[in-house]
PyMOL CGO cylinders between C-alpha atoms (Angstrom):
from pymol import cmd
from pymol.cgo import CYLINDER

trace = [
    CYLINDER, 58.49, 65.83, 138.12, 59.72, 69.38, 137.64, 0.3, 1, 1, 1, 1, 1, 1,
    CYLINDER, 59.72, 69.38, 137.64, 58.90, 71.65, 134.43, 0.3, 1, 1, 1, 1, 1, 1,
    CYLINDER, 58.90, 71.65, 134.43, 61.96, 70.65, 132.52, 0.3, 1, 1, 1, 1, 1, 1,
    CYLINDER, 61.96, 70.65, 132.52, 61.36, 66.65, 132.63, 0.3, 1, 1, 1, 1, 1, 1,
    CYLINDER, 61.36, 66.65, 132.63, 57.44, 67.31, 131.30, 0.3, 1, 1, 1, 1, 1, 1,
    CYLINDER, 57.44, 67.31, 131.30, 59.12, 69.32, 128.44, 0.3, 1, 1, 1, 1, 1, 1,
    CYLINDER, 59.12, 69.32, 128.44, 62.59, 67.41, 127.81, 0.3, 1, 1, 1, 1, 1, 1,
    CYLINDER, 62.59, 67.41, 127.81, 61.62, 63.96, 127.24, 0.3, 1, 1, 1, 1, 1, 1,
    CYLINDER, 61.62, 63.96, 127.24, 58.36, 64.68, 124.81, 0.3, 1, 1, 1, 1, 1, 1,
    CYLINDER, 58.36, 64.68, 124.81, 60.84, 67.00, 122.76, 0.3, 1, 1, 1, 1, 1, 1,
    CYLINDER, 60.84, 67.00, 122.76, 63.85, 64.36, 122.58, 0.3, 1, 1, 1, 1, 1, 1,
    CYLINDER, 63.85, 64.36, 122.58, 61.02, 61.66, 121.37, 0.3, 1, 1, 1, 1, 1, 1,
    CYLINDER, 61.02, 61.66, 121.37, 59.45, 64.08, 118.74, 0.3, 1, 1, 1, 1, 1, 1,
    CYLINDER, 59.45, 64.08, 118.74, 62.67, 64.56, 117.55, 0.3, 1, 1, 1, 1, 1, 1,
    CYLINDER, 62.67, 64.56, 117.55, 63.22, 60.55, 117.80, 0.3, 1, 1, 1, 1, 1, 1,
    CYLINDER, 63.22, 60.55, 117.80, 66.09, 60.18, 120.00, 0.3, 1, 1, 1, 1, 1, 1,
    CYLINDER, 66.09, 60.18, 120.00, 67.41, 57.20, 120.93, 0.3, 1, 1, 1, 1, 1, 1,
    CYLINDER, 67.41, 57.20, 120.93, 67.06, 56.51, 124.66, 0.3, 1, 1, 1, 1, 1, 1,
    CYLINDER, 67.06, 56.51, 124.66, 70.70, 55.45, 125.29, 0.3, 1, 1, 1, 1, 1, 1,
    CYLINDER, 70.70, 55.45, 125.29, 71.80, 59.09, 123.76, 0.3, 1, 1, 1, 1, 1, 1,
    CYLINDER, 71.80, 59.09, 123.76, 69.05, 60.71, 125.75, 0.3, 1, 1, 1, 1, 1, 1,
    CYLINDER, 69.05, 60.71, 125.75, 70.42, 59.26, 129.04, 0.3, 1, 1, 1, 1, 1, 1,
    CYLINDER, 70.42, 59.26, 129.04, 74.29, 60.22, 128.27, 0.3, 1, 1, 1, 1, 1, 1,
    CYLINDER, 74.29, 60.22, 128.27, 73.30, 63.96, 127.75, 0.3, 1, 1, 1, 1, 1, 1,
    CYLINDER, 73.30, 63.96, 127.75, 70.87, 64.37, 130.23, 0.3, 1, 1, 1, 1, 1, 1,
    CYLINDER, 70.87, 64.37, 130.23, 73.70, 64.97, 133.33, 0.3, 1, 1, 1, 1, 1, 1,
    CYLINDER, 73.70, 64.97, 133.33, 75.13, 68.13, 131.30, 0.3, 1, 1, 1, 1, 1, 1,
    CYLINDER, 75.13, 68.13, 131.30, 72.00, 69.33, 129.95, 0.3, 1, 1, 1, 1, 1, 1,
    CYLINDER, 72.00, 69.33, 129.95, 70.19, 69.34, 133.54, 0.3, 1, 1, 1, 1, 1, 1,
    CYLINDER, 70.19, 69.34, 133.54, 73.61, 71.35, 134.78, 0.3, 1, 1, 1, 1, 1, 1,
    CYLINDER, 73.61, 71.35, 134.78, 72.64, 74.11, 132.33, 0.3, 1, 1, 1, 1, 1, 1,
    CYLINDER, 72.64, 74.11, 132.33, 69.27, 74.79, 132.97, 0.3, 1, 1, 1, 1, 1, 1,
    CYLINDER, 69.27, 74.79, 132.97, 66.68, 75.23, 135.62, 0.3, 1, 1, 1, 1, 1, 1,
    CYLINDER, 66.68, 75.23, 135.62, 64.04, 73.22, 137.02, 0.3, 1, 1, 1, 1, 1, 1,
    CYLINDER, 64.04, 73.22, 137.02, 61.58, 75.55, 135.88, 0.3, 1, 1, 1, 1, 1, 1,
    CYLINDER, 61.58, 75.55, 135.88, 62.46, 76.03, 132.28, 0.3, 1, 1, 1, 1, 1, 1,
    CYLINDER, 62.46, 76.03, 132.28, 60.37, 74.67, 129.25, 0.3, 1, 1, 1, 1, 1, 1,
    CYLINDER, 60.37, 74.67, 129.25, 62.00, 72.54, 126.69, 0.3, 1, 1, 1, 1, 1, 1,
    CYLINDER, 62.00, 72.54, 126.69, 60.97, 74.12, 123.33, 0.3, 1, 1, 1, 1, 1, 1,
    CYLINDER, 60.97, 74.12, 123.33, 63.35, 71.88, 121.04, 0.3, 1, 1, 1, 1, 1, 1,
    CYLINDER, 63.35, 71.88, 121.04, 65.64, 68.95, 120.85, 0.3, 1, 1, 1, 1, 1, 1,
    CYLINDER, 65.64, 68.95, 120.85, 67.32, 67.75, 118.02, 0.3, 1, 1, 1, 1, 1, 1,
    CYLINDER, 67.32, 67.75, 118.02, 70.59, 66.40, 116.95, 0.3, 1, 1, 1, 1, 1, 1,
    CYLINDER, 70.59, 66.40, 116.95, 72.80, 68.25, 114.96, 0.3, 1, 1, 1, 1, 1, 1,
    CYLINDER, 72.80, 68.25, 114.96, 76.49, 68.30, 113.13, 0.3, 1, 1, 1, 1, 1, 1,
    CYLINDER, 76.49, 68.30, 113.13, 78.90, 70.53, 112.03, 0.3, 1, 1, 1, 1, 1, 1,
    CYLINDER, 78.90, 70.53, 112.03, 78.84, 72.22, 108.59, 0.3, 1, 1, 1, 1, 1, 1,
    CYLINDER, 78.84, 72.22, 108.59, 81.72, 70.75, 106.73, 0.3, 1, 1, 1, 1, 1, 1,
    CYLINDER, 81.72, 70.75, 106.73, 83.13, 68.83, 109.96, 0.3, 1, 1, 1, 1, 1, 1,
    CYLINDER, 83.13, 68.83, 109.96, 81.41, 65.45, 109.84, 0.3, 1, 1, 1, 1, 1, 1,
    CYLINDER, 81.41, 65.45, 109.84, 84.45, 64.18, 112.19, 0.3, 1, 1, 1, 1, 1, 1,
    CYLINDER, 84.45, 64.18, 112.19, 83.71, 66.70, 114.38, 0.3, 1, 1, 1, 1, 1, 1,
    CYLINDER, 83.71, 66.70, 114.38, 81.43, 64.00, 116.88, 0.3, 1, 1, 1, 1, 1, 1,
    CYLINDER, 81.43, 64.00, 116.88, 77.50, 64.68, 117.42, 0.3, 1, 1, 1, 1, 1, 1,
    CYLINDER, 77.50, 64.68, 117.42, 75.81, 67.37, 118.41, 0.3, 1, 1, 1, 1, 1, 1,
    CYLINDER, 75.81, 67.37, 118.41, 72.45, 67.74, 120.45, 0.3, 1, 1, 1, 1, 1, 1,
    CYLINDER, 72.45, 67.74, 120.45, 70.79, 70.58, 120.99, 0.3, 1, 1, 1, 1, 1, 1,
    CYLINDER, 70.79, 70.58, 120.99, 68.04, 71.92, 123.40, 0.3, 1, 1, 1, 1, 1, 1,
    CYLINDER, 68.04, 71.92, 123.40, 66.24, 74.82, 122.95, 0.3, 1, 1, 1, 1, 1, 1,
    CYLINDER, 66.24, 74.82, 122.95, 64.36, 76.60, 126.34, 0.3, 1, 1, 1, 1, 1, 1,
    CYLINDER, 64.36, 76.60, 126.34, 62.26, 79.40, 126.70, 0.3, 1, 1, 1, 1, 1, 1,
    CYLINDER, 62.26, 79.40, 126.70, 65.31, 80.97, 128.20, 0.3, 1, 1, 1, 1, 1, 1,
    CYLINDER, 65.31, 80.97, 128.20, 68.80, 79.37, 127.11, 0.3, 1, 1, 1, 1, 1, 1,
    CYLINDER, 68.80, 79.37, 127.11, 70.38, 77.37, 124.39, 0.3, 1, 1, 1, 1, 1, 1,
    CYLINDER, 70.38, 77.37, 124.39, 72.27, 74.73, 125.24, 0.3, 1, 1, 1, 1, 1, 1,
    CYLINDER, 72.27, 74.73, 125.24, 74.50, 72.45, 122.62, 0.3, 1, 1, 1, 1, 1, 1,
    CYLINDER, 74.50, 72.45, 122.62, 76.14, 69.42, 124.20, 0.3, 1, 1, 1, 1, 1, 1,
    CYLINDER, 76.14, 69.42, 124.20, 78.80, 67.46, 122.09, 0.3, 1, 1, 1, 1, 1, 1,
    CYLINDER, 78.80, 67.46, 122.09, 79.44, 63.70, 121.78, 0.3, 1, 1, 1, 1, 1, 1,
    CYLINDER, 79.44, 63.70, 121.78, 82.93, 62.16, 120.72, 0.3, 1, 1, 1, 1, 1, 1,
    CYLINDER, 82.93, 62.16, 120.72, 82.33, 59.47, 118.01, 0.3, 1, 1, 1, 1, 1, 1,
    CYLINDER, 82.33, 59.47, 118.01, 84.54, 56.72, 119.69, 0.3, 1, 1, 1, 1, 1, 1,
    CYLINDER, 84.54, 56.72, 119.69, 83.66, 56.82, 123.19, 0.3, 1, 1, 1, 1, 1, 1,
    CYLINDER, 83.66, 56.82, 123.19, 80.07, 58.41, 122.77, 0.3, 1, 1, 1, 1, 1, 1,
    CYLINDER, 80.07, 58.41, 122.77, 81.76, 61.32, 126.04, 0.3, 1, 1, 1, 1, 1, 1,
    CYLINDER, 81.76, 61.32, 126.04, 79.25, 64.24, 126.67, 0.3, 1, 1, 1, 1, 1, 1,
    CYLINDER, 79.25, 64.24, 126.67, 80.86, 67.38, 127.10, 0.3, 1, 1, 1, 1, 1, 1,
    CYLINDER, 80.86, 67.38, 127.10, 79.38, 70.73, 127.20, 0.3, 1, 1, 1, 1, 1, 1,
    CYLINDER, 79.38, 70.73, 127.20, 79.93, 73.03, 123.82, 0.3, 1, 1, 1, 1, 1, 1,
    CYLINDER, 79.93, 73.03, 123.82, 78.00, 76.01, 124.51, 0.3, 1, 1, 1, 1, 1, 1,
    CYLINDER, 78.00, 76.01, 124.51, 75.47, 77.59, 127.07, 0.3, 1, 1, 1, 1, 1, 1,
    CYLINDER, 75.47, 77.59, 127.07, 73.86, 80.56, 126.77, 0.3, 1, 1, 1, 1, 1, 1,
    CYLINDER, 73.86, 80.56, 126.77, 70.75, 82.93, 127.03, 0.3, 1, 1, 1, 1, 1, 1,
    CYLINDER, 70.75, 82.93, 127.03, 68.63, 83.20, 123.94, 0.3, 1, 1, 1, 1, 1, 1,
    CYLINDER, 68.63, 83.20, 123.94, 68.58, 86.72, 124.89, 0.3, 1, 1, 1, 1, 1, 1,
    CYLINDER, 68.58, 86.72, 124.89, 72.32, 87.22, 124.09, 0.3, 1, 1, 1, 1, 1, 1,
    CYLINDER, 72.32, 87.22, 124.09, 72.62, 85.34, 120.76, 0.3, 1, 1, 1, 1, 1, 1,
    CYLINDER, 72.62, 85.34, 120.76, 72.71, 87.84, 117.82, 0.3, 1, 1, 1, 1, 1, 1,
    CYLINDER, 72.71, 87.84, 117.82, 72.53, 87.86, 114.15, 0.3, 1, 1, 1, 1, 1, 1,
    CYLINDER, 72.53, 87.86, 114.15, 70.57, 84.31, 114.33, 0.3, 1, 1, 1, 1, 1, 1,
    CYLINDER, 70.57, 84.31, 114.33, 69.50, 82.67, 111.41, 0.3, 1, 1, 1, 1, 1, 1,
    CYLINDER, 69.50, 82.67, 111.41, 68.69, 79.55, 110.00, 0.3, 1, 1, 1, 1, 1, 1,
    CYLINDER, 68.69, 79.55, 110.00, 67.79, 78.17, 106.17, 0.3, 1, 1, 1, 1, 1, 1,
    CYLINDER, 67.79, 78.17, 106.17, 65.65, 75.62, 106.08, 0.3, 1, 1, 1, 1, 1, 1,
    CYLINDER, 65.65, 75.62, 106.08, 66.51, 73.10, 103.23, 0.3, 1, 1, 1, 1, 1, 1,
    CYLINDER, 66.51, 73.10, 103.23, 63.13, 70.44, 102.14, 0.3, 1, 1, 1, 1, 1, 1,
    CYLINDER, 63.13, 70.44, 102.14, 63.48, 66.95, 102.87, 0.3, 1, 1, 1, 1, 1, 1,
    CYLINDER, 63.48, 66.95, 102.87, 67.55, 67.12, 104.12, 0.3, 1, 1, 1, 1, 1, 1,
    CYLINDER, 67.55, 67.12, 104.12, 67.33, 69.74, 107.54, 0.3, 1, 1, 1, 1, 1, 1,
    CYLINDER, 67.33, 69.74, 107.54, 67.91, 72.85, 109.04, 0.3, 1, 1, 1, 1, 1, 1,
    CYLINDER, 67.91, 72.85, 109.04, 71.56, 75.01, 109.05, 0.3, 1, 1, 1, 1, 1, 1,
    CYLINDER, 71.56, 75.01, 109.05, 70.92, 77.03, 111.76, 0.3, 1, 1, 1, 1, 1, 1,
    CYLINDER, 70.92, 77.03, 111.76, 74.08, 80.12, 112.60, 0.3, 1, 1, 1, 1, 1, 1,
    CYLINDER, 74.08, 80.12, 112.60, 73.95, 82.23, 115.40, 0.3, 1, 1, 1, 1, 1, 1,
    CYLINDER, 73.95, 82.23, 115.40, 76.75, 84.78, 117.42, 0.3, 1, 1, 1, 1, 1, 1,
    CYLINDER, 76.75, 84.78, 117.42, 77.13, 84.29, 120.99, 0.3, 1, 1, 1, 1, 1, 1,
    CYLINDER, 77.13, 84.29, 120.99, 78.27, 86.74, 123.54, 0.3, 1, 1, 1, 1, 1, 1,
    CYLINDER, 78.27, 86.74, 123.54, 81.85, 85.87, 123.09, 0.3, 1, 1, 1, 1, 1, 1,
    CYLINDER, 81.85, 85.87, 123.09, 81.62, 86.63, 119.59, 0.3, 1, 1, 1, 1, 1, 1,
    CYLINDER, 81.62, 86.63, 119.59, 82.01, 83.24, 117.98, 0.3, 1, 1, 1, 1, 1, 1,
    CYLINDER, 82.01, 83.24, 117.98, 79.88, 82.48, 115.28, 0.3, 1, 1, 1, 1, 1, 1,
    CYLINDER, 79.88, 82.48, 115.28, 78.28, 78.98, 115.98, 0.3, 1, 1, 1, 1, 1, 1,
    CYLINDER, 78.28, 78.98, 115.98, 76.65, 77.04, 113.29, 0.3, 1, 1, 1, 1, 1, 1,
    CYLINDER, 76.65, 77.04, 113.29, 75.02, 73.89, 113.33, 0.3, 1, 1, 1, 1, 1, 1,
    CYLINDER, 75.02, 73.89, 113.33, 73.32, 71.78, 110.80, 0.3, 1, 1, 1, 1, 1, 1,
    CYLINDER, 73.32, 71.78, 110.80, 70.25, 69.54, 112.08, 0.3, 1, 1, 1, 1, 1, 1,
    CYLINDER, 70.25, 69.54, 112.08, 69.30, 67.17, 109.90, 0.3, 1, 1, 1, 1, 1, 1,
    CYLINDER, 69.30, 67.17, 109.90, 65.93, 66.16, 109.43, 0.3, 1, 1, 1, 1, 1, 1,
    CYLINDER, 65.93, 66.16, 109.43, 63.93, 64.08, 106.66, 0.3, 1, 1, 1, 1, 1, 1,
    CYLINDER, 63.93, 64.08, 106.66, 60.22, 64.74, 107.71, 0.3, 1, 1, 1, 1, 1, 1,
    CYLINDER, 60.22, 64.74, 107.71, 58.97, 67.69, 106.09, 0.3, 1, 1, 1, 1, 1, 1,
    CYLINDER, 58.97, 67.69, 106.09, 56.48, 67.94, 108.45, 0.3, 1, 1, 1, 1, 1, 1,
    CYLINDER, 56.48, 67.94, 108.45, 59.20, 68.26, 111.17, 0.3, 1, 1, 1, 1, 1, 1,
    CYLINDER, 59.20, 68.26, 111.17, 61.30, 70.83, 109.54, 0.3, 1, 1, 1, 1, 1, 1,
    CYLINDER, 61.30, 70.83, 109.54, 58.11, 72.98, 108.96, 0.3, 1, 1, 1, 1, 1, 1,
    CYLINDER, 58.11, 72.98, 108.96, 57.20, 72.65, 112.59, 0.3, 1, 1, 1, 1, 1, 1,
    CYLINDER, 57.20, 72.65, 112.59, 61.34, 73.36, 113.82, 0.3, 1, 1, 1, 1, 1, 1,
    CYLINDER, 61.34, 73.36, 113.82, 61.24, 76.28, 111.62, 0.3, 1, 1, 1, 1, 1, 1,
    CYLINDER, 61.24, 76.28, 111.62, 58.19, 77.81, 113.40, 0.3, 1, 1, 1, 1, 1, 1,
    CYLINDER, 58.19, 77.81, 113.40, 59.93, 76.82, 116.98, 0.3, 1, 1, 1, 1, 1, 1,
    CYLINDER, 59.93, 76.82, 116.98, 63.21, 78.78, 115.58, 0.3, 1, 1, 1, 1, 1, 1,
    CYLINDER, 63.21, 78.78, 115.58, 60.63, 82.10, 114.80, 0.3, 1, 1, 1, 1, 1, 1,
    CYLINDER, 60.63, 82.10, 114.80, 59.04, 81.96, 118.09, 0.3, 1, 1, 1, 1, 1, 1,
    CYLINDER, 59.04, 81.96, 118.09, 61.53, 81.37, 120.39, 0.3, 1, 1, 1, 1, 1, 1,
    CYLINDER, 61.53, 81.37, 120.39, 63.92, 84.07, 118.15, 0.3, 1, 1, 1, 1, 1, 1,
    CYLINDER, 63.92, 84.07, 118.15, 61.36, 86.19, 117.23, 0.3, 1, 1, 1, 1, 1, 1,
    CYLINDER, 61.36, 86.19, 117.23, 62.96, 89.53, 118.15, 0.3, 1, 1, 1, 1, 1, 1,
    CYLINDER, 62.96, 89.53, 118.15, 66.67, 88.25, 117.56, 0.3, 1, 1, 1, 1, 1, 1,
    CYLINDER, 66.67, 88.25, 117.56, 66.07, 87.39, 113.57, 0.3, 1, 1, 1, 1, 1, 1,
    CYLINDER, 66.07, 87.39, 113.57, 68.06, 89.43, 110.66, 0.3, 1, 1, 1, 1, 1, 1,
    CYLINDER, 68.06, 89.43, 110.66, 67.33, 88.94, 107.31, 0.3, 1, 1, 1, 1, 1, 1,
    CYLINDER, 67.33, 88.94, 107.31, 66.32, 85.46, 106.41, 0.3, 1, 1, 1, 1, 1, 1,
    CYLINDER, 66.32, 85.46, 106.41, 69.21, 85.22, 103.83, 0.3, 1, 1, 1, 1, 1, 1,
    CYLINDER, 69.21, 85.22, 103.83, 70.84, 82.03, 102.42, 0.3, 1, 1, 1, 1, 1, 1,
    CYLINDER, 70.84, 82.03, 102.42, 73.12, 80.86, 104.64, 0.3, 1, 1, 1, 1, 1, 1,
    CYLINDER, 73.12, 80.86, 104.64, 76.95, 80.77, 102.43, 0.3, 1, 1, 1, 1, 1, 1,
    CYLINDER, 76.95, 80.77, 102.43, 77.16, 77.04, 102.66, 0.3, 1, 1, 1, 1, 1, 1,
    CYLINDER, 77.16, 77.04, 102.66, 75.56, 75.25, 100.14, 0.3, 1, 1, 1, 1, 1, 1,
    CYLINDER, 75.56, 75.25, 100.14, 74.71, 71.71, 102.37, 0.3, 1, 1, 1, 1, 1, 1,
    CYLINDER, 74.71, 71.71, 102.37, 72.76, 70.35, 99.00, 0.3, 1, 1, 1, 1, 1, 1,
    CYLINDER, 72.76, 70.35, 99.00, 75.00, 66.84, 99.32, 0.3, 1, 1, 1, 1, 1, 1,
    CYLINDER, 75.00, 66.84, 99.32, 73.46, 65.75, 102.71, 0.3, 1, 1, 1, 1, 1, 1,
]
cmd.load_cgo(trace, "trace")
């Protein structure tokens, strides 16, 4: 089993995915990264303000991000975005207690990507917040409020 497998499949059941889903976005997440790289975070995710938008999953590497998309009907897995960590800019997340994580960043193209992870555990946002600082440790700005108050979900 090669690096990515060790490191994939603990971080999708930490973050207490569903097999089924697992399977369906395995095919386009193993297209986007390499055999060698280290899963550092999976979690599922939505769009600020776009509910109907489908799901979201991401993955977090030492070396790429990768957010795959699922279409609420037909539960299709299509790519949304792949890129190095190393060209993401102005990243930043807000961590709200007991309802998730908004997390924003600007990709290469220039599109401003934000994604809102929802998690309950307070345990687990503390330890996805300290995944976000290390892995984007040298691509933070200023830990501001995000301008989307997500106090409903």
């Amino acid at each position: 089993m090669d690096v990515f497998s060790r490191t994939f499949l603990p971080a999708a059941a930490e973050a207490e995915l569903p097999i089924p889903v697992v399977s369906r976005h395995m095919p386009v997440l193993r297209h986007c990264v390499a055999p060698e790289e280290t899963a550092v975070l999976v979690a599922r995710g939505q769009r600020p303000g776009l509910p109907m938008a489908g799901s979201f999953l991401l993955l977090l590497t030492n070396r790429n991000l990768v957010i795959t998309k699922e279409s609420r009907v037909l539960h299709r897995v299509q790519l949304h975005l792949a890129t190095p960590i190393r060209s993401l800019s102005n990243v930043v997340w807000n961590r709200h207690d007991r309802a998730g994580i908004e997390l924003a960043a600007t990709a290469a193209d220039g599109i401003r990507e934000r994604l809102w992870l929802p998690i309950r555990d307070a345990r687990r946002i503390r330890q996805v917040d300290a995944l976000l600082s290390h892995a984007f440790r040298f691509r933070v700005a200023t830990r501001q409020p995000l301008p989307v108050a997500i106090a409903s979900h």
